[in-house]
C-alpha positions as CSV (number, residue, x, y, z in Angstrom):
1,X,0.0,0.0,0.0
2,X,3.0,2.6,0.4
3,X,3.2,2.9,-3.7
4,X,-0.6,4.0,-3.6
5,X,0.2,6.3,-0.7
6,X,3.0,7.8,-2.3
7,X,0.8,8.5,-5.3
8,X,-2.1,9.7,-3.1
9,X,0.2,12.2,-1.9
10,X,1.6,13.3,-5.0
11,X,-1.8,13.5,-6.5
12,X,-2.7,16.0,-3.9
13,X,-0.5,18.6,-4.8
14,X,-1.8,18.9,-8.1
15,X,-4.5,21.7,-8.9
16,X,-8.2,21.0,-9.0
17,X,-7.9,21.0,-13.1
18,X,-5.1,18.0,-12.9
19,X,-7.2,15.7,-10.3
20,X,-10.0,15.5,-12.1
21,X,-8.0,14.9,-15.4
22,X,-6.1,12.1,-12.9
23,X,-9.5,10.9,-11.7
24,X,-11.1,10.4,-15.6
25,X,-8.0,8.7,-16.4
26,X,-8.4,5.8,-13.6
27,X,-12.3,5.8,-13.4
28,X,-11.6,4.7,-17.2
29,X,-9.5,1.8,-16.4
30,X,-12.5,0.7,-14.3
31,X,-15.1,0.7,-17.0
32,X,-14.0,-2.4,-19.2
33,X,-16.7,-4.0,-21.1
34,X,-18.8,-6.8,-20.6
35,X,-21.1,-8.4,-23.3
36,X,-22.9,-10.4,-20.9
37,X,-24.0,-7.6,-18.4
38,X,-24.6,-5.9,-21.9
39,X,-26.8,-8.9,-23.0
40,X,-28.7,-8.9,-20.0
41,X,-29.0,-5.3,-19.6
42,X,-30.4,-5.0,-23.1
43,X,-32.9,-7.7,-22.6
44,X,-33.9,-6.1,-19.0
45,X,-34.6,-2.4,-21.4
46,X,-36.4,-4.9,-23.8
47,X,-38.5,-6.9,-21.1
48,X,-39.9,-3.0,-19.6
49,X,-40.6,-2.0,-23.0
50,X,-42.6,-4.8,-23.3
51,X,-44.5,-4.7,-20.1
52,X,-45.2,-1.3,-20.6
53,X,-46.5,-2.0,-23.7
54,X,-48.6,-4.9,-22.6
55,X,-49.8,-2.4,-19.8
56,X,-48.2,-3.9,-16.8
57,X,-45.8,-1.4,-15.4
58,X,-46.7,2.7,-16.2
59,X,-44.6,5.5,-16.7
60,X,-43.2,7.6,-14.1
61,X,-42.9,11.6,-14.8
62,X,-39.5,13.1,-14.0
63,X,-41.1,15.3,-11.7
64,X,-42.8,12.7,-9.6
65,X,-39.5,10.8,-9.5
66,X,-37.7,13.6,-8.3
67,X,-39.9,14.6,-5.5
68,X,-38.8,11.4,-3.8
69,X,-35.1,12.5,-3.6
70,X,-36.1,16.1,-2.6
């Protein structure tokens, strides 16, 4: 863990513009694909399309959704 220290350190001393630059860079390294959790989450999208087509679930407003997290 001293080697990720030693960069956390480092990392601190650069300006707001160069740690989030830093951040992108290693969120990035994070985000590799997957084609199964891409299969399934396009057959989830598909699957609610389809119920709300068939009538099962409704839609929702954005403003009504947001009201809960206010």
């Amino acid at each position: 863990m001293a080697t990720a220290d030693r960069i956390f350190k480092e990392a601190s001393a650069l300006s707001p513009s160069e740690k989030a630059q830093l951040i992108d860079k290693l969120i990035s390294t994070l985000d590799k694909p997957d084609k199964e959790i891409d299969e399934l989450w396009a057959k989830e999208a598909e699957d609610r399309i389809d119920a709300y087509d068939q009538g099962k679930i409704k839609a929702i407003s954005l403003e009504k959704v947001l009201q809960k997290y206010r």
